[in-house]
LUMVOVO-994874 format. One record per atom (N, C-alpha, C, O, CB): residue in three letters; x, y, z. Coordinates in steps of 0.2 Angstrom, whole numbers, plus 5000, padded with zeros to 4 digits. Glycine has a CB too. Layout:
BEGIN
ALAXYZ ...
This chain:
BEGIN
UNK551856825745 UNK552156845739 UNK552956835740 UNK553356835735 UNK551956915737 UNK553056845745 UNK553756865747 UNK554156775748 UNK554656755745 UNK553756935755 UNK553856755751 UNK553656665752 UNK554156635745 UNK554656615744 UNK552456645752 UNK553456665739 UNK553356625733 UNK554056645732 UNK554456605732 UNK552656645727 UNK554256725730 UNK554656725726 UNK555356715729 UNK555856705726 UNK554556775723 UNK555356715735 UNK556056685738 UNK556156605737 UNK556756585736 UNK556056695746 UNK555456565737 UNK555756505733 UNK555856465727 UNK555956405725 UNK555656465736 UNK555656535723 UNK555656525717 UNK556256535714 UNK556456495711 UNK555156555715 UNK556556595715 UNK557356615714 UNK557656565718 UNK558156545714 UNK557656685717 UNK557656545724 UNK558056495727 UNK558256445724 UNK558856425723 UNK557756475732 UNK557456405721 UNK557556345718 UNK557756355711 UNK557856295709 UNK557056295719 UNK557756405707 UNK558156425703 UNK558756425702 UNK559056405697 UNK557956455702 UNK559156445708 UNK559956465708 UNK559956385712 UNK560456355708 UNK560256555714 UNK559856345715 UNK560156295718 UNK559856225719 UNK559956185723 UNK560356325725 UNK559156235713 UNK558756175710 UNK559356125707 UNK559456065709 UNK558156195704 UNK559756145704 UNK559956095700 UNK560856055702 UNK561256025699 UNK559956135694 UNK560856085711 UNK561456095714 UNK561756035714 UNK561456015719 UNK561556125719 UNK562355975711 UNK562455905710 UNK562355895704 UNK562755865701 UNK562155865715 UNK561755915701 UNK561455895696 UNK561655825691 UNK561555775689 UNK561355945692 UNK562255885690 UNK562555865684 UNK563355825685 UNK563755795681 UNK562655945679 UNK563355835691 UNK564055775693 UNK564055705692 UNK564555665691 UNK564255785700 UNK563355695691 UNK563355615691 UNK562955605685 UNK562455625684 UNK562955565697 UNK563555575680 UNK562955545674 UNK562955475672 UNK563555445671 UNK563155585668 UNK562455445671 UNK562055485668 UNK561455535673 UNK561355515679 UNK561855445664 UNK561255565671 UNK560855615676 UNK560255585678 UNK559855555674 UNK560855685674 UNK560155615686 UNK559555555688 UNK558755605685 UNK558155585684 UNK559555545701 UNK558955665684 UNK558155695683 UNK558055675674 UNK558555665670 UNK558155815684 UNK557655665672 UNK557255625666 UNK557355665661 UNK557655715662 UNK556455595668 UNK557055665655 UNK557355705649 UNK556555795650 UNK556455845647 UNK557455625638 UNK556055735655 UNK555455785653 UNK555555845660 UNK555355905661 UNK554655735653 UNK555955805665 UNK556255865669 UNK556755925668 UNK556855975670 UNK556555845674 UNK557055875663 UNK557855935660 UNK557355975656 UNK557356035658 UNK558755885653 UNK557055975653 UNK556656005647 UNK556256065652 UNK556256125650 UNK556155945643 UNK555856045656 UNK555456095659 UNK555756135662 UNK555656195661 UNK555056075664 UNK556156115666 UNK556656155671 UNK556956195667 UNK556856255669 UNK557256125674 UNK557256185662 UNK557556255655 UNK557256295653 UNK557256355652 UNK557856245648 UNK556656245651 UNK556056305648 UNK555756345653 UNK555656405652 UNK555356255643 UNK555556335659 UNK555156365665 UNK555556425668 UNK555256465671 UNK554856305670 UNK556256415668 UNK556856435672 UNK556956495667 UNK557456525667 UNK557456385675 UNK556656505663 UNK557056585659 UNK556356615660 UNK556156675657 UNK557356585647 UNK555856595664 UNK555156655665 UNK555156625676 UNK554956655681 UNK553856595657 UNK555356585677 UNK555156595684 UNK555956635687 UNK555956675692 UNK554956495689 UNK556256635684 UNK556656725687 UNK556556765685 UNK556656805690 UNK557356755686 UNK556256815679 UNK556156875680 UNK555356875685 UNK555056925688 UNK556156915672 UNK555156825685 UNK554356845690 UNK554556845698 UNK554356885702 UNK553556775689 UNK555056805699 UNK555456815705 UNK555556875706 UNK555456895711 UNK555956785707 UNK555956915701 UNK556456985704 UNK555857005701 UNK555857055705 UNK557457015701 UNK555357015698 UNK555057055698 UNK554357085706 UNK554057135708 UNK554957035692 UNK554256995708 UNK554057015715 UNK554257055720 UNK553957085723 UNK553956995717 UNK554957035720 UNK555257055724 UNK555557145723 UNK555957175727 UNK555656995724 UNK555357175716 UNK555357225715 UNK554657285717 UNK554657345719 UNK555557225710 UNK554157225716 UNK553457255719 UNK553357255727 UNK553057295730 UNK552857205716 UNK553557215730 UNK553757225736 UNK554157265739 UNK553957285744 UNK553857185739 UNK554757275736 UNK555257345737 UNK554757405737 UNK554757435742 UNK555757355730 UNK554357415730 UNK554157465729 UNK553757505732 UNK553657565733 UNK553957465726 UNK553157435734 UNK552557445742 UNK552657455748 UNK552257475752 UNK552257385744 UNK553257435749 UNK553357465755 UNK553357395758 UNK553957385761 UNK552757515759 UNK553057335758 UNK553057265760 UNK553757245761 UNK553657185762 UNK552657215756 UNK554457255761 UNK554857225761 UNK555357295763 UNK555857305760 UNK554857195754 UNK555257325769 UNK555957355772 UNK556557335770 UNK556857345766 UNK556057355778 UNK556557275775 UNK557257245776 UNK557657235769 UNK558157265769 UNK557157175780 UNK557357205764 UNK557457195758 UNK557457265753 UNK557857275749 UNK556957145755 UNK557057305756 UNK557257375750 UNK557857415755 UNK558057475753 UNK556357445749 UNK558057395762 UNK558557445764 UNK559257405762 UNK559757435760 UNK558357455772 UNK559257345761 UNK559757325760 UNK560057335751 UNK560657335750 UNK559757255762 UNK559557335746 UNK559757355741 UNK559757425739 UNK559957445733 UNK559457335737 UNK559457475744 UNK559457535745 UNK560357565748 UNK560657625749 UNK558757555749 UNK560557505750 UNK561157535755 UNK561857565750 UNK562057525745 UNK561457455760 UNK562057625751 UNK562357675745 UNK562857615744 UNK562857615737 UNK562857775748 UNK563457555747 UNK563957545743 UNK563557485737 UNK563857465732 UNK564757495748 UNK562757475738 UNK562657425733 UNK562357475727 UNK562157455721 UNK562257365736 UNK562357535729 UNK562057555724 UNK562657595720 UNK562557595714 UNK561457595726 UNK563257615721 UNK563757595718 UNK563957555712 UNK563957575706 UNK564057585720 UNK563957485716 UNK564057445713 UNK563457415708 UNK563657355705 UNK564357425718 UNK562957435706 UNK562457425703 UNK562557475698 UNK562557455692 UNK561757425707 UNK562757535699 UNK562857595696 UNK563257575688 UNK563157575682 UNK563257645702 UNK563857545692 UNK564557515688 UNK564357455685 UNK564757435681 UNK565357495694 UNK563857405686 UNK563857355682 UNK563457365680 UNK563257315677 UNK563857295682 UNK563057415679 UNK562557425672 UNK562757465668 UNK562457475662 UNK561757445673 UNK563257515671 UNK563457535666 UNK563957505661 UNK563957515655 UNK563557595668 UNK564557445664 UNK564757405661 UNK564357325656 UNK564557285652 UNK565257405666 UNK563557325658 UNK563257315655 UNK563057325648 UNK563057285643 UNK562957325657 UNK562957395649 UNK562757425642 UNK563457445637 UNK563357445631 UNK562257505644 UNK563857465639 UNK564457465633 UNK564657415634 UNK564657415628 UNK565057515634 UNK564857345636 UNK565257295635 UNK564957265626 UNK565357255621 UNK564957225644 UNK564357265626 UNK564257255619 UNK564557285611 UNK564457265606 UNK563657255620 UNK564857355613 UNK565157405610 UNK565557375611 UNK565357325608 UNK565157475610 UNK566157375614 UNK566857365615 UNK566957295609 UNK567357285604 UNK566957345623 UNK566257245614 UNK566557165611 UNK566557175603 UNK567057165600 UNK566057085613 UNK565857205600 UNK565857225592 UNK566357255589 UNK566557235583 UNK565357265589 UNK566857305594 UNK567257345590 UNK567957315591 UNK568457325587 UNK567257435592 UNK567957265595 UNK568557215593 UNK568457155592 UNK568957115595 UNK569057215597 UNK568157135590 UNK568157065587 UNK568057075580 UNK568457045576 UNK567457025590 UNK567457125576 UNK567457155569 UNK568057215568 UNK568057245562 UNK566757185568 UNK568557235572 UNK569057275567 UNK569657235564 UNK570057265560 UNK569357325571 UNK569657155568 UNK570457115565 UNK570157085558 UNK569557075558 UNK570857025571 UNK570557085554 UNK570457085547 UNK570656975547 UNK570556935542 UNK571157155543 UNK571156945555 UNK571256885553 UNK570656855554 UNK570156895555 UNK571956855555 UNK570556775555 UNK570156735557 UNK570456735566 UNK571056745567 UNK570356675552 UNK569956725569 UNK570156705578 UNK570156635577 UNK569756595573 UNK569556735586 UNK570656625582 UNK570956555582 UNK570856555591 UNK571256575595 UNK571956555577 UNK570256525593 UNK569956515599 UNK570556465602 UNK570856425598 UNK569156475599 UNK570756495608 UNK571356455614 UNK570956505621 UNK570556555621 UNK572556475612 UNK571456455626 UNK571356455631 UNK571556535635 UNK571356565640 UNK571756405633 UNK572156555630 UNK572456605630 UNK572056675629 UNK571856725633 UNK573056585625 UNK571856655621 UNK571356715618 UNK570856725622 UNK570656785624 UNK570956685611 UNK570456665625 UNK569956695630 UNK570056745636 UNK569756785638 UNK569556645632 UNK570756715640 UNK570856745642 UNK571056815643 UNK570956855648 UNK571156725643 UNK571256825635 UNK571456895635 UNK571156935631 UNK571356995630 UNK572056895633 UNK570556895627 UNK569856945628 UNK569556955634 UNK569257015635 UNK569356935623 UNK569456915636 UNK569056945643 UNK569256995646 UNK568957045646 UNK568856905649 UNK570056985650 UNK570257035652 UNK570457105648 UNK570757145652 UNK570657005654 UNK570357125643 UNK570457175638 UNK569457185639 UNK569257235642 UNK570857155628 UNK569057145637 UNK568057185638 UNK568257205644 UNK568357265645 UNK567257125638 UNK568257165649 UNK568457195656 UNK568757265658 UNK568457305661 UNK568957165658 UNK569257275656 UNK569557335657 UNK569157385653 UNK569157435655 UNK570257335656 UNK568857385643 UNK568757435642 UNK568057455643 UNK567857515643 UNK568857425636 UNK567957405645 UNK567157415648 UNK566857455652 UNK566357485652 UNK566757375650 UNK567557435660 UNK567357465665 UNK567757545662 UNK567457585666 UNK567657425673 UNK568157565658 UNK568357625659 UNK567557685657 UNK567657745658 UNK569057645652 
């Protein structure tokens, strides 16, 4: 299990590594298609194995390293900037009264404003 789901996330995160630098692209239109459609259900069954093995006991090494206090910190702080980031972006995006006028700049300087209000 531990096998499946390490190469399952694997070839999820780094299946498609080059892919797209050469085009036209060598994988066929029924590969691009599978790969999108299969790849939003073979990651949650990966981290979900790999949370049943955490849980069982089958996976020390792997439940001590996500057990380890600076990552649980830092797990602490992105889920909690998870869950408000979507408050923030509604309450400034729906309080300007003009039209957004999408630039390089604006993105910039909304992200870095969700960013900051999120993590406060």
């Amino acid at each position: 299990l531990a096998a499946g789901a390490a190469a399952v996330m694997l070839a999820l995160s780094f299946g498609t590594l080059g892919l797209y630098s050469a085009l036209p692209s060598p994988w066929s239109e029924a590969q691009n298609v599978s790969y999108i459609a299969l790849s939003r259900l073979g990651w949650p069954v990966g981290l979900s194995a790999v949370a049943y093995l955490c849980f069982s006991g089958q996976a020390p090494l792997v439940n001590g390293l996500l057990s380890w206090w600076p990552l649980q910190v830092f797990g602490k702080l992105t889920f909690a900037a998870y869950i408000v980031h979507p408050v923030v972006m509604y309450g400034v995006n729906y309080s300007t009264t003009a039209p957004i006028e999408f630039s390089d700049i604006w993105f910039a300087k909304s992200f870095t404003g969700f960013l900051a209000w999120a993590s406060l």
